[in-house]
Each structure stands twice: as structure tokens, then as C-alpha cells.
C-alpha positions as CSV (number, residue, x, y, z in Angstrom):
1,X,13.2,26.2,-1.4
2,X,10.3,27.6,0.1
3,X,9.6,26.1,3.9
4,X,5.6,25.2,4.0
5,X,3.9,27.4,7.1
6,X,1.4,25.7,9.3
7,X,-1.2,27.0,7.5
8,X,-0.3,25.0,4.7
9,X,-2.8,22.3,3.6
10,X,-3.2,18.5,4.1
11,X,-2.7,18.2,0.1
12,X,0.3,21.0,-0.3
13,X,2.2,18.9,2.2
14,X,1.6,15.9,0.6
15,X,2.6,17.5,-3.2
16,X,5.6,19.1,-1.2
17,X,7.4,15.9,0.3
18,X,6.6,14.4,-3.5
19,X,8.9,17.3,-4.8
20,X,11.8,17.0,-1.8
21,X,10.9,20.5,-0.9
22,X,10.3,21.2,2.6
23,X,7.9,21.1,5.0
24,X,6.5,21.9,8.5
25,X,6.4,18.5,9.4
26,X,6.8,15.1,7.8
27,X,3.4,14.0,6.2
28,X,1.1,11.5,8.2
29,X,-0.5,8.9,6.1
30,X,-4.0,7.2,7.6
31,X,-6.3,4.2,7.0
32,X,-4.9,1.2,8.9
33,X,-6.1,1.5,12.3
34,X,-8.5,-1.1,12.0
35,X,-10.6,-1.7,15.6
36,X,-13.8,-0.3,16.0
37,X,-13.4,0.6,20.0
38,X,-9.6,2.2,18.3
39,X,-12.1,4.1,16.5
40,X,-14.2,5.0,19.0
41,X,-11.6,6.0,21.4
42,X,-9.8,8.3,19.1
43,X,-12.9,9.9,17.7
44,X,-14.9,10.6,21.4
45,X,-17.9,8.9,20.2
46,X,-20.3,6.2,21.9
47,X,-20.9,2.8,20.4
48,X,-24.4,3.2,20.1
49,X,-22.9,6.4,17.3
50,X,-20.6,4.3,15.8
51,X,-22.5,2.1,14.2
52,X,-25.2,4.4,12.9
53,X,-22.1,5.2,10.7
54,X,-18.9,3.1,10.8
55,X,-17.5,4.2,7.8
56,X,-17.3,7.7,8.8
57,X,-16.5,7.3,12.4
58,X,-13.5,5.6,11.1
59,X,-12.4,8.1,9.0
60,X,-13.1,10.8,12.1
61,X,-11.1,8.7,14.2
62,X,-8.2,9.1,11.7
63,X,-8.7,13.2,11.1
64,X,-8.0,13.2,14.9
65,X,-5.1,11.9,14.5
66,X,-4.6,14.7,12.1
67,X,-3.5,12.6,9.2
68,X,-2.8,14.1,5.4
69,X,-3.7,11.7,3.4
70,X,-5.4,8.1,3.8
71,X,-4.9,4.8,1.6
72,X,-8.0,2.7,2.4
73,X,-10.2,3.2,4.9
74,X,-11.1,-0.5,7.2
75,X,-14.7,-0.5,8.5
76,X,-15.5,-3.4,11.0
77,X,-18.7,-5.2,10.1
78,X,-19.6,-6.4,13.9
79,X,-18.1,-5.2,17.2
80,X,-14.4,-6.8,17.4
81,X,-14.6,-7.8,13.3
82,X,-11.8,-6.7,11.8
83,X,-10.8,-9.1,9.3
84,X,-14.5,-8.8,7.0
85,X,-15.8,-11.7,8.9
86,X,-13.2,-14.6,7.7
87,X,-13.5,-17.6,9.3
88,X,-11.5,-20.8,9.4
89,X,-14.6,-22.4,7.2
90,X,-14.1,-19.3,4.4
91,X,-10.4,-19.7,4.5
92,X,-10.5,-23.1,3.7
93,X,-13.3,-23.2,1.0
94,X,-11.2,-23.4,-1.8
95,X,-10.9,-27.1,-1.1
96,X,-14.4,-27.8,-2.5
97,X,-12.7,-26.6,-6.0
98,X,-8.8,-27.1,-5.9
99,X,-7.4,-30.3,-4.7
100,X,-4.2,-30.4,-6.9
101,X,-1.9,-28.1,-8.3
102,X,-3.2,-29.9,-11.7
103,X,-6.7,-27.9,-10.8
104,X,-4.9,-24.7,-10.3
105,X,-3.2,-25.6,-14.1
106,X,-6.9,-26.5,-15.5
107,X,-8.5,-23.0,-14.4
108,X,-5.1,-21.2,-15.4
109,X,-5.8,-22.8,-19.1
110,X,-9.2,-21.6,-18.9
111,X,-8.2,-17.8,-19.0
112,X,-8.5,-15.7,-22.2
113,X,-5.7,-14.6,-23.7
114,X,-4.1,-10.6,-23.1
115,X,-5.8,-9.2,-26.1
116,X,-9.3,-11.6,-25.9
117,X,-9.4,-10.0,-22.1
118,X,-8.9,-6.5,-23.2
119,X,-11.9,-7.1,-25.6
120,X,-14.3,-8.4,-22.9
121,X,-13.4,-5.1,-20.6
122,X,-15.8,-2.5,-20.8
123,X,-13.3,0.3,-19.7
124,X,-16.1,3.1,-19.6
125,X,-17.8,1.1,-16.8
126,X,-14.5,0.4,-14.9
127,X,-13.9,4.4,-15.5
128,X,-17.1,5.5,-14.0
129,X,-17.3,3.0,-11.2
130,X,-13.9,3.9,-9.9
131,X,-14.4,7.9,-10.6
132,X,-17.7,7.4,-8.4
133,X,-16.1,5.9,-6.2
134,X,-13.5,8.5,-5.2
135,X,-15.4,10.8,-5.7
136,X,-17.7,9.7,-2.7
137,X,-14.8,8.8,-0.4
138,X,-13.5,11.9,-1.3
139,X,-16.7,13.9,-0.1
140,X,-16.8,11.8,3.4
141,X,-13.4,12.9,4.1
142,X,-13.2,16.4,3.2
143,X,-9.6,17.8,3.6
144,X,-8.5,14.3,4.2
145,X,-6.9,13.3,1.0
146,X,-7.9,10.2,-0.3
147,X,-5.3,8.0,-2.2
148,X,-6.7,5.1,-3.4
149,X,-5.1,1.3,-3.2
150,X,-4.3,0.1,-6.1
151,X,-2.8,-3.0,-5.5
152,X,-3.2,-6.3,-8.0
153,X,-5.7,-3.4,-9.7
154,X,-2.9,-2.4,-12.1
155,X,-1.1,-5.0,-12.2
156,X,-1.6,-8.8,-12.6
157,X,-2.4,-10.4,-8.9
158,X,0.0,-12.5,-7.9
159,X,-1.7,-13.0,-4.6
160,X,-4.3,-16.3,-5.5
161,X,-3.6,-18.7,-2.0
162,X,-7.3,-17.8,-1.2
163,X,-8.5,-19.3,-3.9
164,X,-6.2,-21.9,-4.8
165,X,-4.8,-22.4,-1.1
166,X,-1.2,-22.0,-0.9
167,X,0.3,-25.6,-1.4
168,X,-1.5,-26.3,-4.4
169,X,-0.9,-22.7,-5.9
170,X,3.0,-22.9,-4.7
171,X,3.3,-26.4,-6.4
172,X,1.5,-25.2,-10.0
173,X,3.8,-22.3,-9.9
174,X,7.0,-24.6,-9.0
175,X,5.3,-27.8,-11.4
176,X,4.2,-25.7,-14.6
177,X,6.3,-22.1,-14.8
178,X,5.2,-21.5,-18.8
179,X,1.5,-21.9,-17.8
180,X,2.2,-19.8,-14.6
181,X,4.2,-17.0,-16.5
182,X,0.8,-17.5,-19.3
183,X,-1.1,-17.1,-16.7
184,X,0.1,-14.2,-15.5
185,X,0.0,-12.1,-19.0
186,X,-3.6,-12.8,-19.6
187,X,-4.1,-9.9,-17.3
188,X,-2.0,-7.3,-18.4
189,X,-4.1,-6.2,-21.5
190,X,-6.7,-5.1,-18.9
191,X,-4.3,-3.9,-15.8
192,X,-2.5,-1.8,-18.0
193,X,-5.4,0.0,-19.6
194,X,-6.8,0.6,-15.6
195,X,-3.3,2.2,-15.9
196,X,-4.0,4.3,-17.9
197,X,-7.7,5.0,-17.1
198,X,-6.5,5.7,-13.4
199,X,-3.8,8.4,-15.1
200,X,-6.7,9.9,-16.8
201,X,-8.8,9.8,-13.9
202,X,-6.4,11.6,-11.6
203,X,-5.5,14.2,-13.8
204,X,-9.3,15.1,-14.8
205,X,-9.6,15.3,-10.4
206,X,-6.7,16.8,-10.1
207,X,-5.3,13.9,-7.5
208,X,-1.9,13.9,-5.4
209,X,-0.4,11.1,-7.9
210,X,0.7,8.3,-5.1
211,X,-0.8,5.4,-4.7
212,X,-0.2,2.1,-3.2
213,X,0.0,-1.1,-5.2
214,X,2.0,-4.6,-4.7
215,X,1.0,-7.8,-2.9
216,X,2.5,-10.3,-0.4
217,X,4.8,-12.6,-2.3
218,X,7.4,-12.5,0.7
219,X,7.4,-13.7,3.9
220,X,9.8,-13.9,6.9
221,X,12.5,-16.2,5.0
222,X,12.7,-14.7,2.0
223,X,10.1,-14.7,-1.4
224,X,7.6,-18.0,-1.3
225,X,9.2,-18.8,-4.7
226,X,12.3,-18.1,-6.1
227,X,13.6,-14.7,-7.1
228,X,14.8,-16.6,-10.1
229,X,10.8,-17.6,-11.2
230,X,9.6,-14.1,-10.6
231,X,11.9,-12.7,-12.8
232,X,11.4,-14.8,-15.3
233,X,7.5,-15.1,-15.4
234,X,6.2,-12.4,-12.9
235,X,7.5,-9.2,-13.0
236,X,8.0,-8.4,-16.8
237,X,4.3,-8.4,-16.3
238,X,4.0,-6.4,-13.5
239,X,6.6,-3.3,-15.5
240,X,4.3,-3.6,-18.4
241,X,1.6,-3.1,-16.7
242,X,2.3,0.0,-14.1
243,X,4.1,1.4,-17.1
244,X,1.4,4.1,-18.2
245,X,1.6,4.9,-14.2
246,X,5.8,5.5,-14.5
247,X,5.4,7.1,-17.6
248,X,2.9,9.6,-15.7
249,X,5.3,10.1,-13.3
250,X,3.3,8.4,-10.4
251,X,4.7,7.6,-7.1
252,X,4.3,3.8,-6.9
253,X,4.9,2.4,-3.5
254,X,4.9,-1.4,-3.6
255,X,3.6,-3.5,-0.5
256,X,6.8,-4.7,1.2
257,X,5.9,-7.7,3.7
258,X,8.4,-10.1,5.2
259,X,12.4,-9.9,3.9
260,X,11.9,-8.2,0.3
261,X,15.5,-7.4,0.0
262,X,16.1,-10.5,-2.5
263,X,13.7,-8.4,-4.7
264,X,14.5,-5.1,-4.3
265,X,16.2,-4.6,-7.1
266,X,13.2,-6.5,-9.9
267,X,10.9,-4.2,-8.2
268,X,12.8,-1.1,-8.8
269,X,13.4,-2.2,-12.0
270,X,10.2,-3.1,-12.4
271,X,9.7,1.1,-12.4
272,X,8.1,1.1,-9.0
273,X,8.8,4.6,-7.3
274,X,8.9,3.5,-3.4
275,X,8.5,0.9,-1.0
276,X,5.9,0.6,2.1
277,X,6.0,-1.7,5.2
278,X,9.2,-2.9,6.4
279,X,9.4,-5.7,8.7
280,X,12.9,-4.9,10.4
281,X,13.1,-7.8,12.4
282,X,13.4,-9.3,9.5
283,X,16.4,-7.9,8.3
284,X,15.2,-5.3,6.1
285,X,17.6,-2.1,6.5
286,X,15.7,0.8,5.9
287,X,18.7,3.2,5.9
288,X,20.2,1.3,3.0
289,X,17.0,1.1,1.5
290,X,16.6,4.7,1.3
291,X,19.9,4.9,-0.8
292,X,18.5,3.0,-3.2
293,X,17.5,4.8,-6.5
294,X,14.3,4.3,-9.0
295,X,14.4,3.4,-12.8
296,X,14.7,6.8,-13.9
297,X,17.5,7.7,-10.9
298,X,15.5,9.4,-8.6
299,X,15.4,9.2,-5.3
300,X,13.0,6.8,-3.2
301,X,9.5,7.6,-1.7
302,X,9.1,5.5,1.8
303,X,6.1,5.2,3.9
304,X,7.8,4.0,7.3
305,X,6.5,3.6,11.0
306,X,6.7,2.0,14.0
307,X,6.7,-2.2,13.7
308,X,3.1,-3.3,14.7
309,X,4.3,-7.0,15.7
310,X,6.5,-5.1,18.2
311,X,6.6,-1.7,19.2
312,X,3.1,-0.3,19.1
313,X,1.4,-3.0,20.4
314,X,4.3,-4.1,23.1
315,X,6.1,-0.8,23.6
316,X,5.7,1.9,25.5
317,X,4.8,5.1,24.5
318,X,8.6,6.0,25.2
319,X,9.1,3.0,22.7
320,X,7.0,4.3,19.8
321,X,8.5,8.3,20.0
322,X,11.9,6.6,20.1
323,X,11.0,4.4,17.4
324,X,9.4,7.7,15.5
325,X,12.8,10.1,16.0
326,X,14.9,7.5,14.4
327,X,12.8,6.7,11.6
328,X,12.5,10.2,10.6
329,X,16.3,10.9,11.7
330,X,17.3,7.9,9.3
331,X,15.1,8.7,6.2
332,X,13.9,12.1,6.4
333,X,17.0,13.1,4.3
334,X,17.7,10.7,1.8
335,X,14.2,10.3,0.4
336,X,10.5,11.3,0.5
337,X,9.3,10.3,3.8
338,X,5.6,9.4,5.1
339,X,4.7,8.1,9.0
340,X,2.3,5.2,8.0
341,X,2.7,2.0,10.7
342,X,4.3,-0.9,9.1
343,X,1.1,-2.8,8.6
344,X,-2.5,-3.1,10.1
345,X,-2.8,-2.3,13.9
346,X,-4.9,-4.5,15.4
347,X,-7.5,-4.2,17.6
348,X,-5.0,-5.3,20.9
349,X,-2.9,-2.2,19.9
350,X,-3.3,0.3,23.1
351,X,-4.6,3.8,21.4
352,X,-2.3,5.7,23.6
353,X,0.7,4.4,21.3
354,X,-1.0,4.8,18.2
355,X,-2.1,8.8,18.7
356,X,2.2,9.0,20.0
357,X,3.4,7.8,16.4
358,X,1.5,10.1,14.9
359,X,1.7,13.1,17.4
360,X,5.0,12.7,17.6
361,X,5.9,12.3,14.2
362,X,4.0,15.9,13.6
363,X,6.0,17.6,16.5
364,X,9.6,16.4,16.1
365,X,11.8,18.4,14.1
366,X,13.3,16.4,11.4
367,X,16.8,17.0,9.9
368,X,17.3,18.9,6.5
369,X,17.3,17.2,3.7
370,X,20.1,17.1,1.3
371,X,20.0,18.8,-1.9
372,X,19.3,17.6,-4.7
373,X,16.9,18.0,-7.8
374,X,13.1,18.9,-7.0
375,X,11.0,16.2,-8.9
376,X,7.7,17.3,-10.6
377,X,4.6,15.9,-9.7
């Protein structure tokens, strides 16, 4: 297969890795370095700049870490902000509304039904809105290639402790699984037609057909509810939703926080193409994770990087090459590889370790991978 040259483009090395074919390097994937002095440090500007225009300071400070592609892009609201201003007072306002897990059950009853939901949508508004809006990021990052996050957008959120707060959500779920599981379908008339809008809307721009979707349903021991519930009332919902996505051939990378491996399997068979965000310490083996195969037999698409709870910010910047050889040695050949970190890095997170991952990850010479069939995009 034809080897890309180093004249190759940010969006030809993305398209490459989707089709196993190979490349000059393995692709670098932006959007999570999250401080605002991060951002100033990597992009050479003064403070004073910065704010005049945070938004794209942030994305300069990721095109000099010579990224390929980025999945969000974080803008601080204040100097040190990197959370959107939350606050203990914010966190817990959902006290003033839900008290019980009998409250959570009373709004939950409240929802429209699949098809009344679908009625109520104006899809040509949610079209334009989210055409705009790529549209515009797109033109602020230039040869940067924007993949938009997609996550409880196309399929139904399972992520409500904000709202409800997590004992009283955790207890409805446990307490009332029929409502729950109800609850859950009365968004899949409308997450399934974003589906499909965002199929339409990527083919008419011509998009790199990756995006990142999921939510945090596990955490350091394990799911916060039972494997068993989810497959009962959650993720039939979640495959009938990303189906247009599957059927599109997207690459699907689902949000992998805390010890997923009880779920692995539901998600893949949920048609999710990939996985992002691997807390090792947890357990999580990301070599036998890359043997894994999707739905429709194909081979896995990972986004892996160095742990931020660990190596970047702790590490040296030995550490974090070390770290960035054996991901890529482990992975590079049994699946379509990206370099994104773990998670977030933080504002404590010394910049010298974050421009190593990805300088690194572009210099080091990767083993070949193994042959097998090239996949369309």
C-alpha cells in the first residue's frame, strides 16, 4: 500500500490510518489541553493576547503541537477556569428540584414519547445550527481538521447526575428500571434522526467520518449500575440510535472512563467502531483490547496516550516518550491508532510533557502493521 510522504496532509493522514494503509507517522489527535497559561506557553503569546482571543489562541496552541485533527476545542472563561466556572453551589443545585429518586421518576413520566419527540424536533434548525457551526470552527482552524463530539448528541444521554445528583438518579434507575429503560427511548426518535442529519451533513462537507460519542457510566470499580441493567434498558437504545452512523460506515469511538471492560462487549455490539480513554491503572488492557473486533468484524479504531492521573502530570519527560513507544509499539499493528491523552490535561500538567507525547509520537518509527483488508471510508 502506498506509504504517505511528509508532504502528505493533516486530513490524508487522518483518511489513511481509517483505511489501515500507512503512514509517515501515527496521526495526533488535539483539543484537551485545557489551561490557559498551557495555551500560552505552547503558542508564544502574552496574556494580555490571549484573551483578546481565547478561542483561537487555544487552537494555535494545539497547531503547534502539530496536531491532525481536533475533537473539541476547551476555552477558559477567566485566568486558571478550566472547568466553565462550576462551583460547589452549581454542582449542587439540583437539590432545589430533586430530593428523591421519586422526583427523578416524576420528571422521567413527564417526557414525550419516541415518536411525540420526533414531532416537536425541528430537524432543519438542528441541521443548520450544527452545519454553521462547523463550518465556523472549521474556518478558525484551517488545515486543522475539526471532528466534532458527538457524545449523548446521537444517542440518548445517559449521563443526568448533574441534574438529578447521583444518589437519587442511581436509586430511580435501581428502584424503577421500566420507567428508566422508558425513559431512555423517548430520545431515540430525535438522536437517531441527528444520526442521520450528521451523515448528511458530513458527506455534503466532505468530513473525515470519525467522531467521538459515549458518556461516563463507569468508574474505577466497574459500571455505576449493573452491566445486567444496561443491557436490558440502555444500550438497545444507544445501537438504535448510532445505527444510521454504522450503517454510514462511521468510525464511532465511545468515551471509555474507569474499568469498561464489563462492557466491552454491549458496546461493540452496540456497533460502536472504537474506544477512547483508557485508564490502565484500572485494569483496562489495551493490548487485548486492540484484538477485539467490531460488529461487522473489522478491526478496532483506538485513540490512546499517556495516563494524565499519572504519567504526564508526574512523569518525566523520559516517562511520557517511554509511555508513547509502547503505546504505539502495542497498538500501532493491530488497529487504527491515534495519540490523544487519556483524558483532559489539567492545568498542573508541566507543558514540557505534553509537547513530548506529541513530538514524540510524530518522530518514533512505529512497527508495520499486519495485513489485512483496507476498510473504506
Amino acid at each position: 500500500m502506498r506509504a504517505l510522504g511528509r508532504a502528505s496532509t493533516r486530513r490524508e493522514r487522518l483518511l489513511a490510518a481509517l483505511r489501515f494503509e500507512k503512514t509517515d507517522r501515527v496521526p495526533l489527535l488535539g483539543g484537551w489541553v485545557l489551561g490557559d497559561l498551557q495555551h500560552q506557553a505552547l503558542a508564544g503569546c502574552t496574556a494580555e493576547e490571549y484573551w483578546q482571543d481565547p478561542l483561537q489562541w487555544a487552537i494555535e496552541a494545539h497547531r503547534a503541537l502539530d496536531v491532525d485533527g481536533m475533537i473539541m476545542v476547551v476555552v477558559p472563561e477567566q485566568p486558571g477556569d478550566y472547568r466553565g466556572g462550576l462551583t460547589k453551589e452549581k454542582f449542587e443545585a439540583y437539590k432545589d428540584r430533586y430530593k428523591t429518586p421519586e422526583d427523578v421518576l416524576a420528571f422521567a413520566r413527564s417526557r414525550p414519547s419516541p415518536a411525540e419527540a420526533l414531532r416537536r424536533f425541528d430537524a432543519e434548525a438542528w441541521r443548520e445550527e450544527f452545519k454553521a457551526g462547523i463550518l465556523a470552527m472549521q474556518a478558525k482552524m484551517g488545515d486543522v481538521v475539526y471532528l466534532p463530539t458527538l457524545w449523548e448528541v446521537v444517542h440518548p444521554r445517559f449521563e443526568w447526575y448533574w441534574e438529578f445528583g447521583y444518589e437519587n438518579y442511581l436509586m430511580f434507575m435501581q428502584l424503577y428500571p421500566e420507567a428508566a429503560g422508558r425513559f431512555f427511548e423517548s430520545e431515540v426518535g430525535v438522536c437517531r434522526r441527528k444520526a442521520e442529519i450528521v451523515v448528511e451533513v458530513y458527506e455534503e462537507l466532505d468530513m473525515v467520518p470519525l467522531t467521538l460519542i459515549g458518556t461516563d457510566i463507569c468508574g474505577g470499580g466497574g459500571p455505576v449500575i449493573s452491566p445486567r441493567f444496561l443491557r436490558e434498558f440502555y444500550f438497545p437504545h444507544v445501537r438504535r440510535s448510532i445505527e444510521p452512523l454504522r450503517e454510514a460506515r462511521f468510525r464511532t469511538m465511545w468515551h471509555s472512563d474507569g474499568d469498561f471492560r464489563p462492557i466491552v462487549d454491549d458496546l461493540l455490539a452496540c456497533g460502536i467502531a472504537g474506544f477512547q480513554g483508557f485508564q490502565e491503572e484500572y485494569g483496562v488492557d489495551v493490548a487485548d483490547l486492540a484484538r477485539r473486533r467490531t460488529l461487522d468484524g473489522e478491526r478496532l479504531t483506538l485513540w490512546a496516550g499517556p495516563s494524565v492521573t499519572t504519567t504526564l502530570p508526574f512523569g518525566t519527560v523520559e516517562d511520557v516518550q517511554r509511555d508513547v513507544e509502547r503505546i504505539i509499539d502495542t497498538l500501532a499493528a493491530e488497529c487504527a491508532l491515534f495519540i490523544l491523552p487519556a483524558n483532559n490535561i489539567l492545568p498542573d500538567c508541566p507543558v514540557d510533557n505534553v509537547v513530548a507525547m506529541y513530538r514524540h509520537a510524530a518522530e518514533y518509527r512505529r512497527p508495520s502493521r499486519k495485513p489485512g483488508v483496507s476498510h473504506r471510508t
